[in-house]
C-alpha positions as CSV (number, residue, x, y, z in Angstrom):
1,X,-32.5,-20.0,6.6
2,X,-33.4,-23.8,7.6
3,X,-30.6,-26.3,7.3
4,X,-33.3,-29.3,7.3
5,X,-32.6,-29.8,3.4
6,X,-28.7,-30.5,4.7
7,X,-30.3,-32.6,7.1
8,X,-29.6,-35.5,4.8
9,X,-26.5,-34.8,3.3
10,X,-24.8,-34.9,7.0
11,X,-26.6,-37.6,8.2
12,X,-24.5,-39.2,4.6
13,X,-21.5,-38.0,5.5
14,X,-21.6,-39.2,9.1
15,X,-22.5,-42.6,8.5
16,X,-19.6,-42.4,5.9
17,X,-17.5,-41.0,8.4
18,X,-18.4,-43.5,10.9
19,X,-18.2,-47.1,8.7
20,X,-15.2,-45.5,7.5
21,X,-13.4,-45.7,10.9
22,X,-14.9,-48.5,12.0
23,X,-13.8,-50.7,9.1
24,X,-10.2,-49.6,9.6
25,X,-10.4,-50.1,13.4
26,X,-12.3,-53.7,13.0
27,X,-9.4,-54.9,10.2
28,X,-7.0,-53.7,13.1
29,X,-8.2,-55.8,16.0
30,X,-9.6,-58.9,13.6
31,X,-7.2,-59.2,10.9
32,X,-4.0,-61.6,11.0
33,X,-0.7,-59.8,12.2
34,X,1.7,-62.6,10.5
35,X,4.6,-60.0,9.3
36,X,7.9,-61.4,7.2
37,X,10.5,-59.8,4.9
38,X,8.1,-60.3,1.7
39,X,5.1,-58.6,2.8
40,X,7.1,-55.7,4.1
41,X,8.7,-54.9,0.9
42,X,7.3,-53.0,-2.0
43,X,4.8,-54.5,-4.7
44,X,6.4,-54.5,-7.9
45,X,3.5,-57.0,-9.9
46,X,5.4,-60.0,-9.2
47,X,8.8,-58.4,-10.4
48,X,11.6,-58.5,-7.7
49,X,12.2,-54.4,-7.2
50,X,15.2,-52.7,-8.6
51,X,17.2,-50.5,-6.1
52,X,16.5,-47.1,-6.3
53,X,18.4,-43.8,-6.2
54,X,18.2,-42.3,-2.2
55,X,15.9,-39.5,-3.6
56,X,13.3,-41.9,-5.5
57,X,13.3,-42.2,-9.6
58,X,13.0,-39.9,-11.8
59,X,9.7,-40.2,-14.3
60,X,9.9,-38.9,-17.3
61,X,8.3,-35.3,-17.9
62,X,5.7,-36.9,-20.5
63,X,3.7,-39.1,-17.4
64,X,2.8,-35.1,-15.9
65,X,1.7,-33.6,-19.2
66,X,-0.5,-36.4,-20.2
67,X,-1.8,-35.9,-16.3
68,X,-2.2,-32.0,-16.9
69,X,-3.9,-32.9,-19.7
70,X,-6.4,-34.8,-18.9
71,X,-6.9,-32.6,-15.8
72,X,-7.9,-29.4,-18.3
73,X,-10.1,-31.7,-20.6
74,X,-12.3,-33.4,-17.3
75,X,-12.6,-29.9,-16.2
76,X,-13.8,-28.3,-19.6
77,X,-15.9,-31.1,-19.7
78,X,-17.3,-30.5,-16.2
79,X,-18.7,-26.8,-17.7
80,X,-20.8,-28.8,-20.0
81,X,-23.3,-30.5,-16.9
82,X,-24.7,-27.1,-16.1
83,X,-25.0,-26.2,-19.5
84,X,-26.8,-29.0,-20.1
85,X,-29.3,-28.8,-17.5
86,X,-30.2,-25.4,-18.0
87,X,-30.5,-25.4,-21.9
88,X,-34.1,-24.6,-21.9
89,X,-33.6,-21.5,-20.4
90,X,-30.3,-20.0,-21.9
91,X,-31.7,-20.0,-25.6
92,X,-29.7,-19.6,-28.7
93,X,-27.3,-17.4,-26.4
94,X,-26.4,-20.4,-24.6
95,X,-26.4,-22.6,-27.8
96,X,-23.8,-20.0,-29.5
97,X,-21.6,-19.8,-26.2
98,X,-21.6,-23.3,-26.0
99,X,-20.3,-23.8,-29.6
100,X,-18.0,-21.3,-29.0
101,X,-16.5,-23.2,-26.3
102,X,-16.5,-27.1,-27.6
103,X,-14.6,-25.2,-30.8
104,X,-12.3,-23.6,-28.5
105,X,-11.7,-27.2,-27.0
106,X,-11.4,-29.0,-30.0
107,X,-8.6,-26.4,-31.4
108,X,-6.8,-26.8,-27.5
109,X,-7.2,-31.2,-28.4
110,X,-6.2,-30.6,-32.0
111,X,-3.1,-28.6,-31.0
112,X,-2.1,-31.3,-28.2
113,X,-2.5,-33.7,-30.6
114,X,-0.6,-32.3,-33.5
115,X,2.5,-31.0,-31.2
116,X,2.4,-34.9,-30.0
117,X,1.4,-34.2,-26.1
118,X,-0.7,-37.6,-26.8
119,X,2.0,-39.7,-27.7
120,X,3.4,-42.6,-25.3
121,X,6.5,-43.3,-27.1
């Protein structure tokens, strides 16, 4: 097996690797070290911050469902790209499967949807 088609890929991923590092290590030696009280505290968007408990804040449980949601629907959706490029060859077995699952989906967004899991309130 030849790894010349990776070739490529890790030359990418060096030179990634490499600006990466040297970015952070140029902003370390050229950039301004001019520290006071307001640039060591927290960014709030302009809004002085409100002390907080000594374990952090507590978000409410709706912030994680919305993200577990919209985690499970980018990933279904992901199952649609190979699909996609191989829909020549997977005939109307493919076609029915895929059907299969976008209803499947659509019943999972319906549910969601009806039980409120979209709601910001």
């Amino acid at each position: 097996m030849s790894l010349s088609p990776y070739v490529p890929i890790i030359g990418l991923f060096a030179l990634a690797a490499f600006f990466a590092l040297f970015s952070v290590a140029a902003a370390r030696f050229a950039g301004p070290r001019r520290y006071n009280r307001a640039k060591l505290e927290a960014y709030e968007c302009g809004i002085e911050p409100s002390p907080q408990p000594v374990g952090g804040g507590r978000f409410p449980i709706k912030f994680y469902l919305t993200a577990m949601l919209f985690i499970v629907f980018d990933i279904e959706i992901i199952f649609l790209y190979p699909w996609a490029v191989s829909f020549d060859m997977l005939g109307l077995f493919g076609f029915v499967e895929m059907v299969l699952f976008i209803v499947a989906v659509f019943v999972a967004y319906a549910y969601v949807w009806r039980r409120g899991g979209l709601d910001w309130d």
